[in-house]
BAFIDREN-7788 format. One line per 3 residues: number of its first residue (from 1); their letters; for each residue x negated, y negated, z of N, C-alpha, C. Coordinates in steps of 0.05 Angstrom, whole numbers. Layout:
N
NUM	a	X:Y:Z:X:Y:Z:X:Y:Z  ...
end
This chain:
336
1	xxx	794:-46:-195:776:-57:-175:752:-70:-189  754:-91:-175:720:-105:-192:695:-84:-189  674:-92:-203:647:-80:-198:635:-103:-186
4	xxx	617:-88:-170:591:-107:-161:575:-110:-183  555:-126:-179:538:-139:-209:517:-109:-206  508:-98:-194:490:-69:-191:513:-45:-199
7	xxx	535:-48:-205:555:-36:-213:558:-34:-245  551:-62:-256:568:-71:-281:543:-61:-288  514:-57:-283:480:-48:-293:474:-21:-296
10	xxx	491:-7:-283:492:22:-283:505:38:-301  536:24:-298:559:33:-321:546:25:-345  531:6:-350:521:-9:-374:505:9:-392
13	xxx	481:27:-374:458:42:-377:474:71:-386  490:72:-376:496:101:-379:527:88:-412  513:78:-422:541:73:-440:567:68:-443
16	xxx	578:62:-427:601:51:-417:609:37:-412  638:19:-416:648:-4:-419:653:-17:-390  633:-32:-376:634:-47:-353:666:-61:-351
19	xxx	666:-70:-333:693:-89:-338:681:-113:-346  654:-130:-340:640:-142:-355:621:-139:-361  606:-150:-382:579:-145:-390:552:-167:-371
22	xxx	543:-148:-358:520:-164:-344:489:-175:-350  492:-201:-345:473:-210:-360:456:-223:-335  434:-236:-347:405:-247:-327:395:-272:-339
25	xxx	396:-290:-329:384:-319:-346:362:-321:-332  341:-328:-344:310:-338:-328:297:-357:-343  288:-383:-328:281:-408:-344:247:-406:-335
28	xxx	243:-421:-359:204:-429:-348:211:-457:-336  188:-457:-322:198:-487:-303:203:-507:-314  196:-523:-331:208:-538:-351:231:-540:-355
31	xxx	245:-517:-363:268:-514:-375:296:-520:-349  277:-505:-324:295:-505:-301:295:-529:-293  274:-557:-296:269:-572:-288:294:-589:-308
34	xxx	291:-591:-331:315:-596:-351:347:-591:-338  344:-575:-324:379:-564:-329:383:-571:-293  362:-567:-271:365:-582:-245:376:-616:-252
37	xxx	371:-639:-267:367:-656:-277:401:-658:-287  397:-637:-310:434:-639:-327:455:-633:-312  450:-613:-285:466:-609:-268:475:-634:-242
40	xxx	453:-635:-238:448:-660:-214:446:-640:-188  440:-613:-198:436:-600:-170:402:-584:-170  387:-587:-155:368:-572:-158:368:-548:-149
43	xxx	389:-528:-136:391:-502:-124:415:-492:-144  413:-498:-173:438:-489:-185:427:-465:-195  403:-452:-195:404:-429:-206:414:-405:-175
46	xxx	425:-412:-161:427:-398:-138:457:-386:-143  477:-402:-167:495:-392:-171:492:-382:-197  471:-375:-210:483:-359:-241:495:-341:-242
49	xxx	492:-322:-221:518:-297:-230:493:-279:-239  472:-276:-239:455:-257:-245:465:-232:-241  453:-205:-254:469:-174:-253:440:-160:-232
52	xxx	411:-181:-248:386:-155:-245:374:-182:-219  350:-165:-217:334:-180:-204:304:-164:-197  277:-173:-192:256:-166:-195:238:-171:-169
55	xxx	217:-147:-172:202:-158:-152:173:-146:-161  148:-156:-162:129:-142:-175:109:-121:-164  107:-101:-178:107:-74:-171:76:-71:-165
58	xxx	57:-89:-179:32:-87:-172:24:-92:-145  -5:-106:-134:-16:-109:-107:-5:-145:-103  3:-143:-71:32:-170:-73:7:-178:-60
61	xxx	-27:-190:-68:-46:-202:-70:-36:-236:-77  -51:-254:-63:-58:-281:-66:-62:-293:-93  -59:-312:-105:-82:-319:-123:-87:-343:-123
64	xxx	-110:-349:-129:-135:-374:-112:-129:-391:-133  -130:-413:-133:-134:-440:-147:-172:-442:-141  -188:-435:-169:-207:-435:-169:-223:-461:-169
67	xxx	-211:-481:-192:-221:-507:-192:-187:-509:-209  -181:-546:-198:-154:-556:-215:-144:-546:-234  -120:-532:-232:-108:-524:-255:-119:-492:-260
70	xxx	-140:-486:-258:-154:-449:-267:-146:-435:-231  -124:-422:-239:-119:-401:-220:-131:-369:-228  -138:-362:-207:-146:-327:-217:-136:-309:-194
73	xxx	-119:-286:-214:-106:-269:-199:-124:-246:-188  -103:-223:-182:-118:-207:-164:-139:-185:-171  -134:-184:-195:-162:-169:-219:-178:-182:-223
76	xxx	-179:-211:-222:-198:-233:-219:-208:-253:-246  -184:-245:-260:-171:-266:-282:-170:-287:-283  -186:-306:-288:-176:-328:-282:-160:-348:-306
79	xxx	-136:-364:-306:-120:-365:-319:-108:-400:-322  -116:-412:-333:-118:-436:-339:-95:-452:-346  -87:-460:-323:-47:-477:-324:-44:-496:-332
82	xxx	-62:-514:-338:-57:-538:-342:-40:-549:-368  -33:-533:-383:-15:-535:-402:0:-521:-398  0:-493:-398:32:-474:-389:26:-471:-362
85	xxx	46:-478:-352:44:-477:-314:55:-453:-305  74:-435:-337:91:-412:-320:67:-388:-320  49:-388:-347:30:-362:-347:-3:-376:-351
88	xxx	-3:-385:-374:-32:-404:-372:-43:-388:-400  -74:-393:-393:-91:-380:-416:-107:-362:-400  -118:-341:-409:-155:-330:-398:-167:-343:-401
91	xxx	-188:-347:-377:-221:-360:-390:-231:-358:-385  -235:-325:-370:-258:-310:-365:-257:-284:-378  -288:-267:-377:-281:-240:-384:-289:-230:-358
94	xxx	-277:-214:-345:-271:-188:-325:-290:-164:-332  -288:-146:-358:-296:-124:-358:-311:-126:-398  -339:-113:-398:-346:-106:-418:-349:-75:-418
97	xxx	-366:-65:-447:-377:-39:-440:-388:-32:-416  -412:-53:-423:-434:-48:-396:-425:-51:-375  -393:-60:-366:-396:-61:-340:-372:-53:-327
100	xxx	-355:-37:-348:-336:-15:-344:-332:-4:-320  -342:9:-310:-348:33:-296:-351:14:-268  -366:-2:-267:-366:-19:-246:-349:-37:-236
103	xxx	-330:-36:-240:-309:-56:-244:-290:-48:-223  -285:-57:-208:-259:-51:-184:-239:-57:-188  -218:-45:-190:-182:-57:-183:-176:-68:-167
106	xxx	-160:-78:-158:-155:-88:-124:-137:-66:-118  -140:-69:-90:-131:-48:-67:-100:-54:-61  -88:-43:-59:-58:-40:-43:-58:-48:-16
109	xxx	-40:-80:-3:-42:-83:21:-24:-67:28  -14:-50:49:6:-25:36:29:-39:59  17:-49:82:29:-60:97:50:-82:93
112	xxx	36:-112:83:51:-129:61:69:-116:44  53:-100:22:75:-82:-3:100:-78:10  106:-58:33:131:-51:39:147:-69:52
115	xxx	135:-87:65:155:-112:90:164:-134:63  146:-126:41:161:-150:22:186:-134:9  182:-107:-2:198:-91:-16:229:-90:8
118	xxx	217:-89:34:246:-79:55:261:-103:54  246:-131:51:261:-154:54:277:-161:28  256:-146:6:284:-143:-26:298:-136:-21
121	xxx	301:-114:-14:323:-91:-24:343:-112:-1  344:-119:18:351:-129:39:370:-154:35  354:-173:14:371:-202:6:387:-194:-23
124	xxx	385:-174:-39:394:-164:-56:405:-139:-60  428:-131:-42:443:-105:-35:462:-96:-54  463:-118:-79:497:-122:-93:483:-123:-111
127	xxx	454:-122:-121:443:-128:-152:429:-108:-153  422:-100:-191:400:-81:-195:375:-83:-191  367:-64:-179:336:-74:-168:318:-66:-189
130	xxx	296:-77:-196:277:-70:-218:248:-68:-200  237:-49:-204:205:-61:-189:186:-67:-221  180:-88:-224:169:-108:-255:136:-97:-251
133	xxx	122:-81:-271:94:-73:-269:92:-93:-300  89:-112:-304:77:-134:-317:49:-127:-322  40:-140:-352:10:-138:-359:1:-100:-358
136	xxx	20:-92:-360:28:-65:-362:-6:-46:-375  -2:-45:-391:-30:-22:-407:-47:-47:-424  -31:-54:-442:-48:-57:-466:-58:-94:-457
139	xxx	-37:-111:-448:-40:-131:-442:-60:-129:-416  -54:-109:-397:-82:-111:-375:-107:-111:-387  -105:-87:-416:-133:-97:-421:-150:-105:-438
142	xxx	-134:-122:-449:-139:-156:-467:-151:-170:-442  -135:-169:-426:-133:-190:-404:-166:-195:-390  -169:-167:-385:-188:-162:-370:-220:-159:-392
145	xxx	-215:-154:-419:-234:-144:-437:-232:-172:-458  -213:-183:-462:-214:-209:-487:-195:-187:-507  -174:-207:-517:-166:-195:-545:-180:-190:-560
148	xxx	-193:-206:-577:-208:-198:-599:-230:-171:-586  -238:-169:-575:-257:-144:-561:-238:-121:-567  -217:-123:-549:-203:-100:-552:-198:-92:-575
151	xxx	-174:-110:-598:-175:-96:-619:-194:-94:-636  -216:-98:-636:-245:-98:-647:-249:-66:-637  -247:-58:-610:-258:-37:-601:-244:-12:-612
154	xxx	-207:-11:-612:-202:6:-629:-215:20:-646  -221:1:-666:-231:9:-701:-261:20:-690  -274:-1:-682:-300:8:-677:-323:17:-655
157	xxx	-305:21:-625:-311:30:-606:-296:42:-594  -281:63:-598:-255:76:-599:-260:84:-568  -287:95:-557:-293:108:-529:-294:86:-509
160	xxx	-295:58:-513:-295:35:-493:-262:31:-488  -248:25:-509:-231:32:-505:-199:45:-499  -210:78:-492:-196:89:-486:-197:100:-459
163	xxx	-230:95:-450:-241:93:-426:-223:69:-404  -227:46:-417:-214:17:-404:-188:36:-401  -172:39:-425:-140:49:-415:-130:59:-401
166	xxx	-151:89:-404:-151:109:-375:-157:98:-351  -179:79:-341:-173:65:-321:-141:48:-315  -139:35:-330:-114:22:-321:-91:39:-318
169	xxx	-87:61:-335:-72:83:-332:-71:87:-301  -93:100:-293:-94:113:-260:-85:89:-250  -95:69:-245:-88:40:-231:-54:40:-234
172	xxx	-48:44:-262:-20:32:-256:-3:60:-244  -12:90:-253:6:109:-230:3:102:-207  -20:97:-192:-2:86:-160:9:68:-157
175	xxx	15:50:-170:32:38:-175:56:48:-182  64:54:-194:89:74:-201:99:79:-168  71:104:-164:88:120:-146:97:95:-123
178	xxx	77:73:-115:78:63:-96:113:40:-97  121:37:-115:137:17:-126:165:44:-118  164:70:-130:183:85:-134:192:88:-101
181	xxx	172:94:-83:180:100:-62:198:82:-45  212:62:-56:223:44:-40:245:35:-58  272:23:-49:291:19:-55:297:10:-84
184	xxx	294:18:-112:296:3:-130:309:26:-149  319:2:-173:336:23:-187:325:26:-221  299:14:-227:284:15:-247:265:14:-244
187	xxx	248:16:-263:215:9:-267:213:-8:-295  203:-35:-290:209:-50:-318:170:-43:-323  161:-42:-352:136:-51:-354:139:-68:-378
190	xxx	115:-86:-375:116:-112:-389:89:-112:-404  94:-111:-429:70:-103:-448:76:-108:-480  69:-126:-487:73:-152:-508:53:-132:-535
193	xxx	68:-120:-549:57:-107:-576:52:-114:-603  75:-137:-602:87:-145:-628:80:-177:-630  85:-185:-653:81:-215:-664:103:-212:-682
196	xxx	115:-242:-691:140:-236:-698:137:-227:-731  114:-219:-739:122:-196:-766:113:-160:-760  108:-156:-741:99:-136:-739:84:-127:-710
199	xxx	76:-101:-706:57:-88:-683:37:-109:-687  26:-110:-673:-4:-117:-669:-27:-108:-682  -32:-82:-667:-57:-71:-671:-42:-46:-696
202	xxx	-20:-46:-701:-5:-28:-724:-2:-6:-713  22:6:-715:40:30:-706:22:51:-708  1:59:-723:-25:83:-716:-41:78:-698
205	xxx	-61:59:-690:-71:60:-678:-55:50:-647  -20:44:-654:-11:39:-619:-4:71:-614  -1:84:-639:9:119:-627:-21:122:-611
208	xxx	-40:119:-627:-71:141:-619:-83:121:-582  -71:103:-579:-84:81:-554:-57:84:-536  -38:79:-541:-13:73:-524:0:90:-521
211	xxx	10:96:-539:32:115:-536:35:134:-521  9:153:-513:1:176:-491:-3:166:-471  -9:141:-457:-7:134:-431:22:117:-423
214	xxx	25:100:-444:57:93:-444:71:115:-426  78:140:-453:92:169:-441:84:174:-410  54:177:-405:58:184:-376:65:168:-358
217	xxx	63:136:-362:74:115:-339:107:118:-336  119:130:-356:152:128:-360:161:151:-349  144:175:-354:143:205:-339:152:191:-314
220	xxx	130:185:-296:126:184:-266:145:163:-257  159:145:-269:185:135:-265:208:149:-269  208:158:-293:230:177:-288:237:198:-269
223	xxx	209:220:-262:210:237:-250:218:225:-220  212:205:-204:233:192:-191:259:184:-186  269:189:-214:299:181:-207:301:150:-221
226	xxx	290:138:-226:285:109:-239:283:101:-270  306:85:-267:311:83:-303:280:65:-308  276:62:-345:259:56:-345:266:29:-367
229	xxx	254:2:-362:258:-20:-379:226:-28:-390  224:-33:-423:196:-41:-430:212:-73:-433  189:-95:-432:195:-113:-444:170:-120:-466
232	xxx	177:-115:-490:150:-125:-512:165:-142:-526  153:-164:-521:151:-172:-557:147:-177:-573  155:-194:-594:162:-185:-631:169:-161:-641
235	xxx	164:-155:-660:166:-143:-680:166:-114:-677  173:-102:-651:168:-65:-662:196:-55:-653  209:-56:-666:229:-48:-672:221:-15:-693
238	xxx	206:-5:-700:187:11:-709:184:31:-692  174:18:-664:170:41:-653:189:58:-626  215:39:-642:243:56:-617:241:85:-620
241	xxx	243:98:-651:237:123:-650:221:131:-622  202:125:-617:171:128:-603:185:135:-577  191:111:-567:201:100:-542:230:118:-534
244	xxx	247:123:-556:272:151:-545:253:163:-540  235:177:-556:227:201:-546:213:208:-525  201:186:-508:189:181:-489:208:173:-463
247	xxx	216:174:-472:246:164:-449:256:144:-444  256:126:-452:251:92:-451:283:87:-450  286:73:-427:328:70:-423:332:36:-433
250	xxx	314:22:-435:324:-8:-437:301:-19:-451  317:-34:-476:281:-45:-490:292:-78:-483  268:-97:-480:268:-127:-472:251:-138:-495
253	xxx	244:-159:-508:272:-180:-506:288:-181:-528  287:-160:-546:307:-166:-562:307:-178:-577  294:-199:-598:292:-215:-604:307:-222:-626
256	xxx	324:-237:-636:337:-235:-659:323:-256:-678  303:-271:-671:288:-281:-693:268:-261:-710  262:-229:-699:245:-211:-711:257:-191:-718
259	xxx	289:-182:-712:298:-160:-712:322:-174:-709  338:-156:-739:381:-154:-746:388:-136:-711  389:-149:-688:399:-140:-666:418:-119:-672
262	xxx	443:-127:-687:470:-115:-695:463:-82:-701  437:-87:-728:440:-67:-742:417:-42:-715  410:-57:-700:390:-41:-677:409:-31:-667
265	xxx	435:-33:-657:456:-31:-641:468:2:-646  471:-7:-679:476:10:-700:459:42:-700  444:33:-703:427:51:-709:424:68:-676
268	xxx	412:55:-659:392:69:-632:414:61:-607  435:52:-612:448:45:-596:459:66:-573  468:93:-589:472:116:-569:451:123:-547
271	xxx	429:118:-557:401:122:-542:383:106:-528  395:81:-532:373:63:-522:394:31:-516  384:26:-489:409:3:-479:380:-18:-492
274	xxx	393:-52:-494:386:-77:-504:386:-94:-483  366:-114:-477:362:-132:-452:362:-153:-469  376:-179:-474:367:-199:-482:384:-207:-507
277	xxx	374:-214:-537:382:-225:-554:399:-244:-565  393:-272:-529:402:-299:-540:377:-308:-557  385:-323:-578:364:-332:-594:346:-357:-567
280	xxx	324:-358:-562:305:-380:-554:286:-392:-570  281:-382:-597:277:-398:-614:287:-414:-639  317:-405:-641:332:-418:-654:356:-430:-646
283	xxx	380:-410:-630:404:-420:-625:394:-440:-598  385:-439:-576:390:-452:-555:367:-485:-558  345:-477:-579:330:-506:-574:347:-524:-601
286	xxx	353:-506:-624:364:-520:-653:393:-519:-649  402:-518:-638:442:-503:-645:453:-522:-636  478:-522:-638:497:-548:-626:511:-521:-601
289	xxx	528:-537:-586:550:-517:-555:558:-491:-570  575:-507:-595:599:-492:-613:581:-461:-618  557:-469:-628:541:-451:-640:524:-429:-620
292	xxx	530:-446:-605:512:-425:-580:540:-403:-574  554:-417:-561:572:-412:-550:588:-379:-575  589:-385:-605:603:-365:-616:580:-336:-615
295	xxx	554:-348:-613:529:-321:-624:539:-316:-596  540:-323:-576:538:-305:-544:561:-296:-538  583:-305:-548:623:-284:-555:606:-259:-577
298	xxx	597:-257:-595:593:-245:-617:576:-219:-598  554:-229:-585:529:-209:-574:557:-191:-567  573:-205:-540:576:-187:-520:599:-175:-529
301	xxx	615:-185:-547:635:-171:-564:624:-145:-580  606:-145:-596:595:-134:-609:565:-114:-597  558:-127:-590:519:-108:-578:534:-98:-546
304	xxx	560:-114:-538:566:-105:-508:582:-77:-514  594:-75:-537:618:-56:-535:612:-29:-530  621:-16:-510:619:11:-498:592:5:-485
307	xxx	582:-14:-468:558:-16:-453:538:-12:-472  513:-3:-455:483:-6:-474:473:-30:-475  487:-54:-453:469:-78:-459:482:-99:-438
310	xxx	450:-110:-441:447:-133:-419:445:-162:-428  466:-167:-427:462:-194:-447:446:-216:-425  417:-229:-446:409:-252:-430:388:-262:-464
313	xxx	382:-289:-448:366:-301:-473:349:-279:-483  330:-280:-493:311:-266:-509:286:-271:-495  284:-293:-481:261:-298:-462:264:-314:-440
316	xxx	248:-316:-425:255:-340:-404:251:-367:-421  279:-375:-412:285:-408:-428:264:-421:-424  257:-432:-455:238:-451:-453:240:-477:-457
319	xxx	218:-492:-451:230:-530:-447:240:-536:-471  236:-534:-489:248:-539:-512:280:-538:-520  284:-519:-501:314:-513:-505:344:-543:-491
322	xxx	361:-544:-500:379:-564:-507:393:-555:-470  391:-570:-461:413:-566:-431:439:-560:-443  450:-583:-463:478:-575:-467:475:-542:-480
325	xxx	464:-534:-498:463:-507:-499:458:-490:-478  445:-493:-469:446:-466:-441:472:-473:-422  478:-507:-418:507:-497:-401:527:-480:-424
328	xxx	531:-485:-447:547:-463:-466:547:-442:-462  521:-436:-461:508:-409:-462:528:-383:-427  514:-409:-402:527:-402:-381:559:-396:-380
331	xxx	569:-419:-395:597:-419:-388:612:-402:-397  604:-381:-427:601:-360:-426:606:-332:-419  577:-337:-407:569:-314:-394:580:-306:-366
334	xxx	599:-334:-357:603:-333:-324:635:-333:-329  642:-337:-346:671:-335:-360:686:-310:-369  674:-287:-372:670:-268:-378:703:-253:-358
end
């Protein structure tokens, strides 16, 4: 009997050989704008065959177009599109020392929250449901504090912040709980650690800042019943140890420009399922069909066998990437 695509995500997670391996393609608009164009259809991503699908777990809040191009979300970020239209830049600061403590989260419309979550679960009955808590710990509070501040503050203001964290901590458990209570079959958090040679702020100071509130955001998913997906990236492949032990069921994106995928497979594979590892910085913008086409037989041959994995790019496709490669890439993945 076939599986449903919420079928082939389950068998996958729990180690086991799907009848196929299910994968997720997601383009930045550019890229979709590229391949609407190569197709000649502009509703062609309506057929990819997707396995997952998302809905975001934070406050389903507005966000204002401040002046042309600077949008600011619902923490009151404001985020400057006019060159990346999918995420933007910061170009404000939100929160210092002095003004910590004063600082408000936004509120839960609780009403909205659930009529949007009933209408998910609702158009997507046959797929894995994820509720996506994005900008997760450490990226909320860059976001909200300035990078350089933050990792400045580590080394030398260690009480600003761990204070900031613990706020966002509380902020993101109701969130948790508020996301868990309604139809979904993960909790993804999205929290960018790595650069492609390494941690960031370095594997000591992410144990002494992250790692203890990490653990409790993955606790309170789990203790729900809800698998748990991080998406970071670069380079911490370092801290899978960390993340088994914390419970962590799916790491994102995988990246095979920072990390031997294979030998990850190898190693943590009993323990830890893989989201991702089409190349987007090398095979799909530099590669010819042939070449796309053998690395994505190879992933799902190889990183698919006995489940533990979700085969999809490494990131959401970017404009750079070759149309003829991503139809390869598709034909693929839908061939299966």
């Amino acid at each position: 009997m076939s599986m449903t695509p919420r079928d082939r995500v389950i068998t996958s997670l729990q180690h086991k050989q799907p009848d196929k391996t299910p994968y997720a393609v997601g383009f930045t608009q550019p890229a979709y704008a590229k391949m609407a164009e190569f197709y000649g259809d502009p509703d062609f991503g309506a057929g990819l065959g997707n396995c997952l699908t998302a809905i975001g777990a934070g406050p389903h809040l507005p966000w204002v177009e401040t002046t042309p191009g600077v949008w600011e979300d619902p923490f009151g970020v404001q985020w400057n599109r006019t060159v990346d239209k999918d995420i933007g830049v910061v170009c404000n600061t939100r929160v210092t020392p002095e003004t910590l403590e004063a600082y408000t989260f936004p509120d839960f419309d609780d009403a909205r929250y659930g009529a949007d979550f009933r209408a998910f679960t609702a158009a997507h009955p046959d797929l894995f449901r994820i509720a996506d808590l994005g900008f997760s710990l450490f990226e909320r509070a860059w976001t909200l504090a300035g990078m350089e501040t933050l990792l400045m503050a580590m080394v030398d203001e260690p009480a600003f912040a761990h204070r900031l964290l613990d706020r966002i901590l509380e902020f993101n458990l109701r969130a948790i709980a508020k996301a868990c209570a309604h139809d979904v079959d993960a909790m993804m958090f999205g929290d960018d650690w790595g650069q492609q040679t390494g941690v960031l702020m370095g594997a000591p100071l992410w144990r002494e800042f992250i790692k203890p509130r990490v653990g409790q955001m993955y606790a309170a998913a789990k203790a729900r019943g809800k698998a748990v997906f991080i998406h970071s990236c670069g380079k911490v492949d370092s801290l899978f140890p960390d993340l088994i032990e914390l419970g962590l069921d799916v790491f994102n994106p995988f990246q095979p420009e920072v990390m031997d995928v294979y030998a990850m497979k190898r190693t943590y594979g009993d323990r830890l399922s893989f989201y991702g590892g089409i190349s987007t910085q090398r095979t799909l913008p530099y590669g010819t069909p042939q070449e796309t086409r053998d690395e994505v037989r190879r992933l799902l041959d190889e990183i698919g066998k006995d489940g533990g994995y979700l085969a999809a790019p490494a990131h959401s496709i970017p404009g750079d990437a070759k149309p003829e490669n991503i139809a390869a890439m598709l034909e693929v993945l839908q061939g299966q």
